[in-house]
N, C-alpha and C positions, 0 to 999 in steps of 0.2 A: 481775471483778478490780477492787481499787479504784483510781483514777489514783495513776501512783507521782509524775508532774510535770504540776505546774496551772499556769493561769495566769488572772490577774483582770485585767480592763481596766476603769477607769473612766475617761473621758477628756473631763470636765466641772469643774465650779465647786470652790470653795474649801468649802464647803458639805456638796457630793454626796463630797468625798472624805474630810470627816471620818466622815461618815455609813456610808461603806466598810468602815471599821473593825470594824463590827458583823460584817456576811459574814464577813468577815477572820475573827475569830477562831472564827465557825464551819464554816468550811472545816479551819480545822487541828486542832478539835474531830472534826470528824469523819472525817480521814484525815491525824492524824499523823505517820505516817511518810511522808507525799509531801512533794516539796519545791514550797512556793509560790511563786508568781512573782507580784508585781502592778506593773502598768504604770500611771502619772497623769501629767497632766501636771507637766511640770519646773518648775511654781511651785507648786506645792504639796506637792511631796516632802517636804520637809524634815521633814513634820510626821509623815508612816514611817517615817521614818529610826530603827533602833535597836528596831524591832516585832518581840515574841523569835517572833511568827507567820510571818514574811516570810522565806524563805530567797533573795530578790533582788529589788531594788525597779530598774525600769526609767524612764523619765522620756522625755518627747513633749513635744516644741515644736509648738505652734498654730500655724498662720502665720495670718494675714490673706489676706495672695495664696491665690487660690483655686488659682494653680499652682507657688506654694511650697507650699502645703499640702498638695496632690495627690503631690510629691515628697514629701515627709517623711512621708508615710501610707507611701507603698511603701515606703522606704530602712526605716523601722522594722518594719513586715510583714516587710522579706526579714532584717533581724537575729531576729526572734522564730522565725521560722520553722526556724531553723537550732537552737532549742532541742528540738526533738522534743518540745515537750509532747502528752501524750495527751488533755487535757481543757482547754478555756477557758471563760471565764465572762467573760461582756459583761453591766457590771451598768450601765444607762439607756444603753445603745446610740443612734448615731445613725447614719444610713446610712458613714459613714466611719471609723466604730468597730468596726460589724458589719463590713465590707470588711476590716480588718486581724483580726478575730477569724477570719473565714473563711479567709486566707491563711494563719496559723498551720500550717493544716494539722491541726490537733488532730480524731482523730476523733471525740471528742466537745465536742460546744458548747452550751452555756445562752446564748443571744442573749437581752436582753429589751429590747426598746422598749417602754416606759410607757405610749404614747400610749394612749389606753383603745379607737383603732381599730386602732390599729397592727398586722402583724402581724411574728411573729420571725420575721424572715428571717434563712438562714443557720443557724440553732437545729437540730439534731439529736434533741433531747427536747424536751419539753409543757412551758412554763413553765406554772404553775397562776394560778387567781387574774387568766387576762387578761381584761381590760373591766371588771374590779371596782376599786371605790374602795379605797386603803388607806395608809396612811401609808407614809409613802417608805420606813423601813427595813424596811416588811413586803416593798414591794416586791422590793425588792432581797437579802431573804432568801428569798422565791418565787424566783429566780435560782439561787440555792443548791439549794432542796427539789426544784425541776427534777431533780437527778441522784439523788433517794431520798432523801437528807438532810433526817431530822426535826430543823429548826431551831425550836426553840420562838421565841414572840411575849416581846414585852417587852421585846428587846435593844438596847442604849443605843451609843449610840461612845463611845470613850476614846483620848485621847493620854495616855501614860506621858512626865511629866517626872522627868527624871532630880536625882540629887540635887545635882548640880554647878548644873544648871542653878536649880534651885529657892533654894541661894544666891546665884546671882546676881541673881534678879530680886530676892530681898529686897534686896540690898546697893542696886540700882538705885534701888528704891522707895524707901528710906532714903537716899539720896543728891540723891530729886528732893525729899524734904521730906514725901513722904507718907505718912499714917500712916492709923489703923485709926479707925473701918472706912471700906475704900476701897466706891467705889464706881467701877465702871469701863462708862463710856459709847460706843459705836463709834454713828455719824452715817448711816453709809453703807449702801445698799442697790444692788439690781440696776437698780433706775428709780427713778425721781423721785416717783412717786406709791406706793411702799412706804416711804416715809420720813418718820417724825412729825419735823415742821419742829425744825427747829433753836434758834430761841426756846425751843420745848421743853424741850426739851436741857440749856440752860441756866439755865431756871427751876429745873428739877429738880436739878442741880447745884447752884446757889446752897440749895435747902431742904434738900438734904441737909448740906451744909457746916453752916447753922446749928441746921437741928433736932438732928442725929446728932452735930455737934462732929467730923464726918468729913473727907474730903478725897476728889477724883475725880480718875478720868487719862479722857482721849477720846483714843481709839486711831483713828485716822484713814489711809485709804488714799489711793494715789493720783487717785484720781479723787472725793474726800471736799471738795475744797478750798474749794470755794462754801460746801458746808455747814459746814467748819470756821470760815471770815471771818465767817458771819452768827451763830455760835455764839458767835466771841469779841469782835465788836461785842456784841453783850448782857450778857458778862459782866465788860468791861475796866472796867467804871468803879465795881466794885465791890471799893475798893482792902483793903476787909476780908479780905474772904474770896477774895481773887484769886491768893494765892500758894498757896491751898490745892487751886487747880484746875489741873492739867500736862495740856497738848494732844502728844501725840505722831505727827507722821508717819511711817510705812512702817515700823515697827519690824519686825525678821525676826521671820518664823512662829514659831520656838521662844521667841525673846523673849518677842514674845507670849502666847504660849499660859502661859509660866510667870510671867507676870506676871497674867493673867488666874486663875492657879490659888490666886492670893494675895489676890486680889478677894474684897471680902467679898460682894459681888452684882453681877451683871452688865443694864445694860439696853439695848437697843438696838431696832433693826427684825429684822424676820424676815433674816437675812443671815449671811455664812459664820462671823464671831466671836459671834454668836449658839451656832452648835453649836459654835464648839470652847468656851466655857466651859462646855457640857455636857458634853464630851468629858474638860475636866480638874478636873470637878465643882465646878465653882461654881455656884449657884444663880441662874436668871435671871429676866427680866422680859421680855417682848417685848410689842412694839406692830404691829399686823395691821391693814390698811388693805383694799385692794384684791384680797386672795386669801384663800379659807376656810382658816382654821389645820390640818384635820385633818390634811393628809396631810405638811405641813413643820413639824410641831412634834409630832413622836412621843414626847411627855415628858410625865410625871406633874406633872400640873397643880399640887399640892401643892408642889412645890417650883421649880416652872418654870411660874406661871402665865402670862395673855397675854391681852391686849385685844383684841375686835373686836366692832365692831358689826354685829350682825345684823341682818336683812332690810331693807337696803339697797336702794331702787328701780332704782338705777345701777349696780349690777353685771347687765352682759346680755351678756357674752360667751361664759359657759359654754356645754359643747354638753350636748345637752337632756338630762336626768335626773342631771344631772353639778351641784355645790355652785355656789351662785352666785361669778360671778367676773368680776374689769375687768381688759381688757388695758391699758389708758392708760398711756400714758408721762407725762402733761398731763391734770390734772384742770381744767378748763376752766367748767363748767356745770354742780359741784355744789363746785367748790372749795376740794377735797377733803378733803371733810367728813368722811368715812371715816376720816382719822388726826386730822382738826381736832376734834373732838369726843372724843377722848379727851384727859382733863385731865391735870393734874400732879399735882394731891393724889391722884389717884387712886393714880398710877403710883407715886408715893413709899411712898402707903401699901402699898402691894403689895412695894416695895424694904425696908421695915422688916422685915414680917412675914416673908419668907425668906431673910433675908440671914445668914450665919454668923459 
């Protein structure tokens, strides 16, 4: 029989839950008449919110305290649990994801942990595909095919802005003075050594302004701040073209997103505003340092191309037969050359050619 009520746990990054998306709609693809449940964390709901796939979206506070945390694992186990779902699906499970997946009580579970040794604990069926390299949404569509479901390859995430919202960010962008074609910049990564330096940043803002006759916005988070003051030390004294570049902090997710949907290209590092302007089809640019692209850039190169240098002597962290790769927080003793040697002309010309 097929599950009448599901439920999806992701309970990771800004990133892993746009990327959700994808499962998402092939869960309801292929048992439409169940009712879905997906649970993310409570910072990055917003961006579910309004998904005609979702028939209830749940939200989980992280704590820090490892025993705040250990409470709000259970308190939200013993609320899901009282939903009688018959099936769950743990898409990049970590030991405290699987624990609240298993407490569901659901007799059937897709646990997957990624790790290429890991195994599903907790899992009721054979996730496919473990210890194989593949790009994240394969992975997490392997989660899905777990329960029989032929999910074909190729599937992309999307956020749906709505149309209210899509006026608004025009009216926004029109009121901060920016006009076409934007070009929209985010600074920030997961570490310090996934980030092409912020001079960067701003080189390429300034050439775009004057080659393209354009304008940029740099979308900036909380923890971006360092690389925002070295971005607009670079560019304050350029009283030309200064009014044509807008720095915004912590703008909301939907802001965002629909402001990024108005972008005429999008450049960044590998990082969570990265997929959502794939998510709301704008076309991007990424800059790869320190990690092999395959399996976090699952997007047709033609319209989402991306820089990295290959064969790198300094990446030696991978485990053996696995893409090369650095864990570094501190590039230290090649100075991190892995984002320093990708240029600007390059990066712009790459922002020309797929920009809409």
């Amino acid at each position: 029989m097929p599950p009448r009520k599901l439920l999806a746990i992701k309970l990771r990054a800004l990133g892993d839950t746009i990327l959700l998306t994808a499962p998402i709609d092939e869960l309801k693809r292929a048992y439409p008449e169940a009712e879905l449940h997906v649970a993310v964390p409570s910072r990055w709901a917003p961006l579910l919110e309004g998904h005609p796939a979702i028939h209830r979206l749940w939200t989980y506070e992280r704590h820090a305290d490892r025993g705040a945390r250990a409470k709000a694992a259970i308190a939200f186990a013993l609320q899901l649990r009282k939903e009688g779902f018959d099936c769950v699906l743990n898409f990049h499970a970590s030991p405290s994801s699987a624990a609240i997946a298993l407490a569901t009580g659901a007799k059937v579970r897709s646990i997957h942990f990624h790790g290429h040794r890991d195994k599903n604990r907790f899992s009721t069926v054979t996730v496919p595909g473990k210890g194989v390299l593949k790009p994240i949404i394969e992975r997490d569509l392997d989660t899905v095919r777990a329960l029989g479901v032929e999910a074909p390859s190729g599937r992309l995430p999307h956020v749906t802005i709505t149309p209210e919202e899509a006026s608004q960010a025009a009216n926004w962008l029109k009121h901060q003075g920016l006009g076409t074609p934007l070009l929209a910049l985010s600074l920030g990564a997961s570490r310090p050594t996934k980030s092409w330096p912020a001079e960067r940043f701003a080189s390429l803002a300034l050439s775009w302004c004057r080659s393209e006759n354009g304008s940029v916005l740099v979308a900036v988070g909380p923890d971006d701040e360092p690389s925002l003051q070295a971005f607009l030390t670079a560019v304050d004294d350029k009283i030309d073209l200064r009014s044509r570049i807008v720095t915004e902090r912590n703008l909301p997710l939907r802001r965002l997103a629909a402001i990024l949907a108005q972008a005429s290209v999008f450049a960044g590092n590998d990082s969570g505003p990265k997929h959502l302007a794939v998510a709301v089809g704008t076309p991007t640019v990424t800059m790869f340092g320190p990690e092999q692209p395959y399996e976090w850039h699952p997007y047709p190169r033609d319209r989402h191309p991306y820089f990295f240098l290959e064969d790198l002597p300094c990446r030696r962290d991978a485990l053996p037969g696995m893409p090369p790769w650095c864990g570094l927080p501190v590039c230290k003793d090649e100075q991190h050359r892995c984002m320093r040697e990708i240029g600007v002309d390059a990066v712009l010309s790459a922002c020309r050619q797929v920009r809409k």
